[in-house]
C-alpha positions as CSV (number, residue, x, y, z in Angstrom):
1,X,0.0,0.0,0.0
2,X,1.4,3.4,-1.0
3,X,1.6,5.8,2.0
4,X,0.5,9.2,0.4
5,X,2.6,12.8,2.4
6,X,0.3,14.9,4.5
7,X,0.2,17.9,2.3
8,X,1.5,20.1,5.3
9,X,4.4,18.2,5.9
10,X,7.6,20.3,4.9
11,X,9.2,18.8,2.3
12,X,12.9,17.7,2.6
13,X,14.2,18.2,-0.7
14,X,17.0,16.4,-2.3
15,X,19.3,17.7,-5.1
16,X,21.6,15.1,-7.3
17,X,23.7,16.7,-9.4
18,X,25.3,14.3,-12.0
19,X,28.9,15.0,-13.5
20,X,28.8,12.4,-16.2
21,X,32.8,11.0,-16.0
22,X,34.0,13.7,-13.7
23,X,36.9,11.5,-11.8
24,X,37.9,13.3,-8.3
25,X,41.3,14.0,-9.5
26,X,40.4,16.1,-12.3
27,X,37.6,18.0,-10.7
28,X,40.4,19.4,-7.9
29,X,42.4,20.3,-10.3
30,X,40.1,22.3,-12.5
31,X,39.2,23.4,-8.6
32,X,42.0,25.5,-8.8
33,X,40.8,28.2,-10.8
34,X,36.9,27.2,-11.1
35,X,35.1,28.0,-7.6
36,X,31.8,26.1,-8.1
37,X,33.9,22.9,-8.7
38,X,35.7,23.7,-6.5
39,X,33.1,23.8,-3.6
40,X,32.0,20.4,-4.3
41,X,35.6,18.5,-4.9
42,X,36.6,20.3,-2.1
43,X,34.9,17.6,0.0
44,X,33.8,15.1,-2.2
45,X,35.8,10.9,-2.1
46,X,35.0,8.3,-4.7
47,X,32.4,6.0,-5.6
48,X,33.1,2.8,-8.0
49,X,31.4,2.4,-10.8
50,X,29.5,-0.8,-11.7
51,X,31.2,-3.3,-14.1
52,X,31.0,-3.0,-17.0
53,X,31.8,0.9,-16.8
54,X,29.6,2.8,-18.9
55,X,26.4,5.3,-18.3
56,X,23.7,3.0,-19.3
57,X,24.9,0.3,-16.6
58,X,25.7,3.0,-14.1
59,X,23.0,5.5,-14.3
60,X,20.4,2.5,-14.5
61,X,22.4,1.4,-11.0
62,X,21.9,4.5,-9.2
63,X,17.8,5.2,-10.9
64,X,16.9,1.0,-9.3
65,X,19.3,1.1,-6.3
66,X,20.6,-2.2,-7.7
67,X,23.6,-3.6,-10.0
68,X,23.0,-5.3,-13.7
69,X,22.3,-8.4,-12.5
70,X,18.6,-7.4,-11.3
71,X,18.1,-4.4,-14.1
72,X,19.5,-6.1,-17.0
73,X,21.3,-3.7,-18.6
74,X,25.0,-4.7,-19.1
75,X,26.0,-2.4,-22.0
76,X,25.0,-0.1,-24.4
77,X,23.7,-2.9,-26.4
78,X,21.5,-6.2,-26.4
79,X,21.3,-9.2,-28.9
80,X,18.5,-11.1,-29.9
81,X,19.3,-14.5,-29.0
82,X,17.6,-16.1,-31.9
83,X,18.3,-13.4,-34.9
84,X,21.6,-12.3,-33.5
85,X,19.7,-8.6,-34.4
86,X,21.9,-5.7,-31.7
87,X,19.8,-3.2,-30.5
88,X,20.6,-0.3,-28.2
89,X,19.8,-0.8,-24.7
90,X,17.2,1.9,-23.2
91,X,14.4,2.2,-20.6
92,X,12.1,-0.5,-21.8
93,X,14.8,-3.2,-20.7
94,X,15.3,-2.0,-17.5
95,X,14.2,-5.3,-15.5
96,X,12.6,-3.7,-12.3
97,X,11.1,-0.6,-11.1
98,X,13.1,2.4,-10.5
99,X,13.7,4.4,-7.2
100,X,11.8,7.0,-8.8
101,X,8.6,4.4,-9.1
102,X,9.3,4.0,-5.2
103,X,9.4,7.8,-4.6
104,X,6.1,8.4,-6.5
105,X,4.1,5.6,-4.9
106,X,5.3,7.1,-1.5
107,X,3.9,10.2,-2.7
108,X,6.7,12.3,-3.4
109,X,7.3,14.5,-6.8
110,X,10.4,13.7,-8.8
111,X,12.0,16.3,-11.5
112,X,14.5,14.8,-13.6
113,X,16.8,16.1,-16.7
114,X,19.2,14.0,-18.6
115,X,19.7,11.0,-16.9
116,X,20.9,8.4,-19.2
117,X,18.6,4.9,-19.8
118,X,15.1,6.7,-19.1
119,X,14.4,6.7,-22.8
120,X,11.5,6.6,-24.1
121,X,10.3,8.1,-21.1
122,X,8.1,6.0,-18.6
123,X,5.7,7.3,-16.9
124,X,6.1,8.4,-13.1
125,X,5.4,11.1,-10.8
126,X,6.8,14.1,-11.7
127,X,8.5,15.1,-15.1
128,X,11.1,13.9,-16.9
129,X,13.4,14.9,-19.9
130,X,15.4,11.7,-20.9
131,X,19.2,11.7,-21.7
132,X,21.3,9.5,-24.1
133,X,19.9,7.8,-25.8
134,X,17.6,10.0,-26.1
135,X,16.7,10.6,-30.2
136,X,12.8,11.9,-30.0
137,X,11.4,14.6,-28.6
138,X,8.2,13.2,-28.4
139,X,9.3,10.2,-26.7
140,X,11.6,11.6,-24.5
141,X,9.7,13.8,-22.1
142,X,7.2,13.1,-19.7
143,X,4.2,14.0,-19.6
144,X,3.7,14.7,-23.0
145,X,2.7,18.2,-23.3
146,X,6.4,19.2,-22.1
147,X,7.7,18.1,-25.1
148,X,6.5,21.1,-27.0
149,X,7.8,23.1,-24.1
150,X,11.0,21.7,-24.9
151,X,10.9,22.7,-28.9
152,X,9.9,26.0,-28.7
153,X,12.7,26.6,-26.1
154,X,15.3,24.7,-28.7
155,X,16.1,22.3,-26.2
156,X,18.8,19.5,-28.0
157,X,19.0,16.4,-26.7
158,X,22.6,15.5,-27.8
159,X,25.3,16.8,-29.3
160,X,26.7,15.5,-32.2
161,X,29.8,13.4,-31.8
162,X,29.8,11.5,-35.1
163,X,31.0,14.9,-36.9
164,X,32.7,16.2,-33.5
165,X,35.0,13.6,-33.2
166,X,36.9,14.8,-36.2
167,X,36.2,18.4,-36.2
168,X,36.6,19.6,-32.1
169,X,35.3,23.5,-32.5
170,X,32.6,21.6,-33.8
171,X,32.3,19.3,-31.0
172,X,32.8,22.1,-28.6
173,X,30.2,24.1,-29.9
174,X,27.5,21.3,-29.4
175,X,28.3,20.2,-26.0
176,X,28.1,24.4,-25.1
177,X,24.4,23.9,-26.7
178,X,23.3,21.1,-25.4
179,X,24.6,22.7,-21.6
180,X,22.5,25.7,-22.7
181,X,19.4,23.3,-23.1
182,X,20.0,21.9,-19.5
183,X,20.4,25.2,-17.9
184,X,17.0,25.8,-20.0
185,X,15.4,23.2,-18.7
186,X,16.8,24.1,-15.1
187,X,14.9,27.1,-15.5
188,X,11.7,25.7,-16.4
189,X,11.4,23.0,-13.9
190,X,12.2,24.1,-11.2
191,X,11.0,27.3,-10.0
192,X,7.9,26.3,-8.4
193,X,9.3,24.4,-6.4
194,X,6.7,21.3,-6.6
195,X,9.2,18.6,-6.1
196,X,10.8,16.2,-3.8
197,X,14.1,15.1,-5.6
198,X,15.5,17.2,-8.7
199,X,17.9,15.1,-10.6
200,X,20.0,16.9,-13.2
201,X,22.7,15.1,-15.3
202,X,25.6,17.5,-17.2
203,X,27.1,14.7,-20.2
204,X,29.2,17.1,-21.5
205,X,32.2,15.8,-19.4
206,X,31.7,12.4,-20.8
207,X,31.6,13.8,-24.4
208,X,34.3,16.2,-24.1
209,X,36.4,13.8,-22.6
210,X,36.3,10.9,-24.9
211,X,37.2,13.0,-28.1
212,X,39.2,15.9,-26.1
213,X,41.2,14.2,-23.0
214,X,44.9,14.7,-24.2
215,X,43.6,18.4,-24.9
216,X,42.2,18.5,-21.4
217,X,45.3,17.6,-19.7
218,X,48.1,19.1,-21.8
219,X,48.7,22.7,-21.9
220,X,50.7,22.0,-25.2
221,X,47.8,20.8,-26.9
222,X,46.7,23.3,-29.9
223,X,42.7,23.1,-28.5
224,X,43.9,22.9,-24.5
225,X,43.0,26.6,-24.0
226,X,39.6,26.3,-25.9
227,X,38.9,23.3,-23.0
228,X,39.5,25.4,-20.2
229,X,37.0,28.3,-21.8
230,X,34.4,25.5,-22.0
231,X,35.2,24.6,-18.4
232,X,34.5,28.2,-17.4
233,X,31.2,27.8,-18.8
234,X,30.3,24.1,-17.4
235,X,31.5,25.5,-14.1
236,X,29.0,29.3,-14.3
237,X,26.4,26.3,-15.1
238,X,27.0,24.5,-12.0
239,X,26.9,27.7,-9.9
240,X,23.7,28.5,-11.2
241,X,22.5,25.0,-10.0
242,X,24.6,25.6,-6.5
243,X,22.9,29.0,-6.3
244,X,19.4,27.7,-6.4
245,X,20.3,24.9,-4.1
246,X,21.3,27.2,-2.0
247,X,18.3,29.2,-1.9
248,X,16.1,26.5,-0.6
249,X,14.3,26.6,3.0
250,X,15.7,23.8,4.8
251,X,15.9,21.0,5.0
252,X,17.7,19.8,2.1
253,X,20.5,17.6,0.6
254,X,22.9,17.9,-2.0
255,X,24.3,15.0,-3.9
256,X,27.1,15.3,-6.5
257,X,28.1,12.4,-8.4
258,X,29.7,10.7,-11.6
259,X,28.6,7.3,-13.2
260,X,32.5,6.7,-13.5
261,X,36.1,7.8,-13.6
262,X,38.7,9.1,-17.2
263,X,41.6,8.3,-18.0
264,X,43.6,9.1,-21.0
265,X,43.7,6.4,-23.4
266,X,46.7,4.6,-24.5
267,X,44.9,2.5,-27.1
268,X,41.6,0.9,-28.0
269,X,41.5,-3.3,-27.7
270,X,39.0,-4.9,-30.0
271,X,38.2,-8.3,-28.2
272,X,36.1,-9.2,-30.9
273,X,39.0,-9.1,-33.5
274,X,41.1,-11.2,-30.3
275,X,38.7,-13.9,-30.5
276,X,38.8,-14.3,-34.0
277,X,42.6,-14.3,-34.0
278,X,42.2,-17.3,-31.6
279,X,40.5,-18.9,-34.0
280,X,37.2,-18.6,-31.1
281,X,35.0,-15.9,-33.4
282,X,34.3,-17.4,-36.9
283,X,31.8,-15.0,-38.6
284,X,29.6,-16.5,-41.9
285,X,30.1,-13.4,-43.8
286,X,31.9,-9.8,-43.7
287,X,29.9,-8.4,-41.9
288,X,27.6,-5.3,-43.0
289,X,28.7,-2.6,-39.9
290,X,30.8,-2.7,-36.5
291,X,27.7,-3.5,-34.6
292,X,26.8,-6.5,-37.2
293,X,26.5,-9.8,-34.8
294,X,24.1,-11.5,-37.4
295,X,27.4,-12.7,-39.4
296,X,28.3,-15.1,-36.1
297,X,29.1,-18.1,-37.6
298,X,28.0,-21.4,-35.6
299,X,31.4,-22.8,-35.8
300,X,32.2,-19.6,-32.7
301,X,32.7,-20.6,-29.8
302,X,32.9,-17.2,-28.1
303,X,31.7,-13.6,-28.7
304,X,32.0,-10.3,-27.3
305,X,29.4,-7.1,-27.1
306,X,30.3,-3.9,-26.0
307,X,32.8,-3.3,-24.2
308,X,34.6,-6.5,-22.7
309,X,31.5,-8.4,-22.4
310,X,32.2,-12.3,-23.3
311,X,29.8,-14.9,-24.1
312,X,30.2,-18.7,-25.0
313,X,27.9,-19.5,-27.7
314,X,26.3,-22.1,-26.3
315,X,23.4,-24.5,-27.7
316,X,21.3,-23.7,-24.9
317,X,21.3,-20.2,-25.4
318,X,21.7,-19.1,-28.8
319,X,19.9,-20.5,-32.0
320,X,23.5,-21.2,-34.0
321,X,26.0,-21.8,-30.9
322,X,27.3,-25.3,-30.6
323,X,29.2,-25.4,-27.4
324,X,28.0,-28.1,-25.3
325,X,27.4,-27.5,-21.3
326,X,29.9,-29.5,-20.7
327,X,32.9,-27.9,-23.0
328,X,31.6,-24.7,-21.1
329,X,34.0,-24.6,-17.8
330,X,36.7,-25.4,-19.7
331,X,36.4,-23.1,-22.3
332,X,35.7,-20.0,-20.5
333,X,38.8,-20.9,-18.2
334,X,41.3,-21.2,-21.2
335,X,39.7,-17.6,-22.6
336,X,40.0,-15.4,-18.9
337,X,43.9,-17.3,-18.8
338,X,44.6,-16.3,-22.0
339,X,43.1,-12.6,-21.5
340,X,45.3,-12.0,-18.6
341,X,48.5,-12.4,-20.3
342,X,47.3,-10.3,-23.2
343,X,49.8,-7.2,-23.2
344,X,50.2,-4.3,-25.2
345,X,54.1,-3.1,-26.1
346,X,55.1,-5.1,-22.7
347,X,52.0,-4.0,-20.5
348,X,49.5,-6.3,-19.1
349,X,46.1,-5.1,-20.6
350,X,43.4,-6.5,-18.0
351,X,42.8,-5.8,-14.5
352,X,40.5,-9.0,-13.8
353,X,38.4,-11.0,-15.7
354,X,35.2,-11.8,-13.7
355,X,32.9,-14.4,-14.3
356,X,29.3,-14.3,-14.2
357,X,29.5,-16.2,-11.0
358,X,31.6,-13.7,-9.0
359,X,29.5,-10.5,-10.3
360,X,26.2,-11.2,-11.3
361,X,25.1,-14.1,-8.3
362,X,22.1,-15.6,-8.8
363,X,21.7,-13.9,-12.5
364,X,20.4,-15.7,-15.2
365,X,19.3,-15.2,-18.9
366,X,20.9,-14.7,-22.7
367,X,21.9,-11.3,-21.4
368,X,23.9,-12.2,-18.6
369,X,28.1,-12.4,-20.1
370,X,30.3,-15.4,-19.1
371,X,33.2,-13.2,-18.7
372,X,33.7,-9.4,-18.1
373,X,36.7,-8.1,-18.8
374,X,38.3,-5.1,-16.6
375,X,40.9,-3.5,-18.8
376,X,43.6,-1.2,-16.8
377,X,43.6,2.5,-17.1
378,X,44.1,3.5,-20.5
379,X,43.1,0.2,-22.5
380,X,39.6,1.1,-23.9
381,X,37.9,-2.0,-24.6
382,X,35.5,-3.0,-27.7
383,X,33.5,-5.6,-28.8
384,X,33.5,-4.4,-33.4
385,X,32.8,-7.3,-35.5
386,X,34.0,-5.4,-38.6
387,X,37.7,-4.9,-37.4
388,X,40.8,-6.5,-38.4
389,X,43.7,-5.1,-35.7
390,X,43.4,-5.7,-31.9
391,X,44.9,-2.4,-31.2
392,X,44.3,0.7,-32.4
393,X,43.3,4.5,-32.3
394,X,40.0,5.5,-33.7
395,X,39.6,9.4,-32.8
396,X,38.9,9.0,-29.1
397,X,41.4,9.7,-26.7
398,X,39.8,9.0,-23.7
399,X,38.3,6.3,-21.7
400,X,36.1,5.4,-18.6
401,X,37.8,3.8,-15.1
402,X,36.0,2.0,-12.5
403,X,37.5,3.6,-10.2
404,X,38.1,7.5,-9.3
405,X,34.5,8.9,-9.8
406,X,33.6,11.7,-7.9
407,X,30.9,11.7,-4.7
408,X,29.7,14.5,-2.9
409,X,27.2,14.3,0.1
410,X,26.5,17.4,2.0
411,X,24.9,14.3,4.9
412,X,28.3,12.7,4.4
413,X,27.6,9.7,3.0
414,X,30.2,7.3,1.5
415,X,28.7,4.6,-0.8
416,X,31.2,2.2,-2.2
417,X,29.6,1.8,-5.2
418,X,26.5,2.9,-7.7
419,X,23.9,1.4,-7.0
420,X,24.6,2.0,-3.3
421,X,24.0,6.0,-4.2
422,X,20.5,5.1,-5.5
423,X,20.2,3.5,-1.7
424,X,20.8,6.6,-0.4
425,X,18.4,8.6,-2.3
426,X,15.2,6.3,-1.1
427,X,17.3,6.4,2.7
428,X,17.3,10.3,2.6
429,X,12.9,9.6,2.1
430,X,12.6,6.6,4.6
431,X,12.2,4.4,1.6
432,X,13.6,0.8,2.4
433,X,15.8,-0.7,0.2
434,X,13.7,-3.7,-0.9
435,X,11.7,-5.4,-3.2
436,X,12.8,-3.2,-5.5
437,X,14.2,-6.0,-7.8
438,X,14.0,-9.5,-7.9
């Protein structure tokens, strides 16, 4: 039974502030001569991110309160088990209800802005503009009618990294208009204050840093100055949401927080192309895009998806695979032995390579990996079917780390890892953490 607020009881508002791949280290350092950063890294430690280390997985972790292995999302993508057909992971997968569901059915108001995996938009109660991957208007606002809000305001949903990755003013001039449309969108939900928790998510870290990172971190670097005049205006962004916070009748909570650490990148590692050079990944055709799984041949015996996720094609999973149960154990073994001893120019590439076992307990399901590989700071793993090198640059030069991310509790909280900051979101309401997932 839902236990509806008196409508006289003060609310206690709560704030979350997300810095998509804003490690601690970085944020002090820009500190030094950015003040609103500065404020929050002053005090801030680090959170871990869930594995494997990307938005979808982590943003979905802190919106249930719970790790992959009860919301389903493992990556940015999902295959059809029977077609082999990718698709991109979004809010429809999500395998439970959210914290936000909880909040609502408690009674209390949620706003939210750009936080990765709500899209299309679901229902709940409050508002909700979703964030990557986030491609319709119409479907990614709740409720409806804000959508046209959104247009006539020129609200973008995502920059445009495709043409960005090459072309950096470019790139730089998107991510300062999509931080525009969430200091936009700031200004229209917020002011009347009708809310509970306010969840608003800055991406443009995540975006500058995959394409931009050596420019971030060396002065030398022909576009390092045009960085910092973007960070001047990410940081006036995040006054004007520290300002507002600050302007509230108390009580009230601040959260800051990022879905995972950066690092600069040494190289890219395509597993996929790995497995085929152990003669593991045999594909039926060349395949027709990077993404293209449908050319798995059913002589493979393993596969990866995005980005170090490893999966033995078994019969009892997957229409063409032709592993047997018991060649499993033995199979997965020889590939997480062989893994570890994969170096590049003399340095160990992995960090670990779980099992489902010893992550995901108790999981099961096509979507759950046999193997998930953590790479070291620096290696950036993939999963490409249309590849023909193991290493290799590709335009980025920057990559996500599990460890490093920034967290900032004005209660003082320490969670150790993701999903343990969605925990304290549904603690600061008195919301237990159960029954949430399976």
């Amino acid at each position: 039974m839902s236990i509806l607020l008196s409508s006289h009881a003060p609310r206690n508002r709560l704030v979350v502030l997300g810095l998509d791949g804003l490690p601690l280290d970085l944020a002090r350092s820009l500190g030094t001569h950015l003040p609103n950063i500065a404020r929050i890294a002053r005090e801030a430690t680090r959170v871990r991110a869930e594995l494997p280390e990307l938005s979808p997985v982590n943003w979905t972790s802190l919106a249930t309160a719970r790790g992959p292995e009860s919301h389903s999302i493992y990556g940015f993508a999902s295959m059809n088990p029977q077609t082999y057909e990718v698709s991109v992971a979004d809010a429809t997968q999500v395998a439970c209800p959210t914290i936000f569901d909880r909040l609502g059915q408690a009674g209390y108001v949620s706003r939210i802005i750009n936080l990765p995996n709500t899209y299309p938009a679901q229902p709940l109660r409050g508002m909700l503009i979703s964030g990557f991957v986030a491609q319709d208007m119409d479907k990614a606002a709740y409720p409806p009618f804000l959508a046209e809000k959104l247009r006539e305001m020129h609200y973008e949903l995502e920059a445009d990294t495709n043409r960005g990755a090459s072309d950096p003013a470019y790139l730089l001039k998107g991510l300062r208009r999509t931080l525009a449309s969430r200091m936009n969108a700031l200004d229209l939900l917020w002011p009347d204050l009708s809310w509970d928790v306010f969840v608003l998510v800055l991406t443009e870290t995540d975006r500058l840093f995959h394409f931009l990172m050596d420019a971030v971190l060396h002065p030398d670097h022909p576009h390092h100055i045009d960085c910092l005049a973007f960070f001047v205006e990410w940081d006036a962004a995040i006054g004007r949401i520290l300002e507002r916070y600050d302007a509230l009748d108390a009580p009230k909570r601040l959260m800051v927080v990022a879905d995972h650490g950066f690092t600069e990148l040494k190289t890219e590692v395509c597993l996929n192309t790995w497995l085929k050079h152990q003669g593991l990944l045999m594909l039926n055709r060349e395949p027709e895009n990077e993404w293209d799984a449908s050319c798995i041949g059913p002589e493979t015996r393993a596969f990866a998806l995005d980005p170090g996720r490893i999966y033995m094609h078994t019969s009892s999973r997957f229409a063409r695979g032709q592993v047997q149960p018991e060649q499993t154990a033995a199979l997965t073994h020889r590939i997480r032995d062989d893994l570890m001893a994969l170096t590049w120019n003399g340095e160990q590439v992995m960090e670990q390579v779980h099992t489902a076992a010893e992550l995901y307990p108790e999981a099961e399901g096509p979507a759950v990996p046999d193997l998930v590989c953590q790479a070291r700071p620096g290696f950036d793993l993939k999963a490409k079917f249309d590849r023909t090198e193991v290493f290799g640059h590709f335009g980025r030069t920057g990559t996500h780390t599990v460890n490093g991310a920034i967290w900032f509790d004005s209660h003082g909280s320490r969670p150790e890892r993701m999903r343990d900051t969605g925990a304290e979101i549904l603690k600061h309401f008195d919301i237990a953490d159960n029954s949430i997932c399976p």
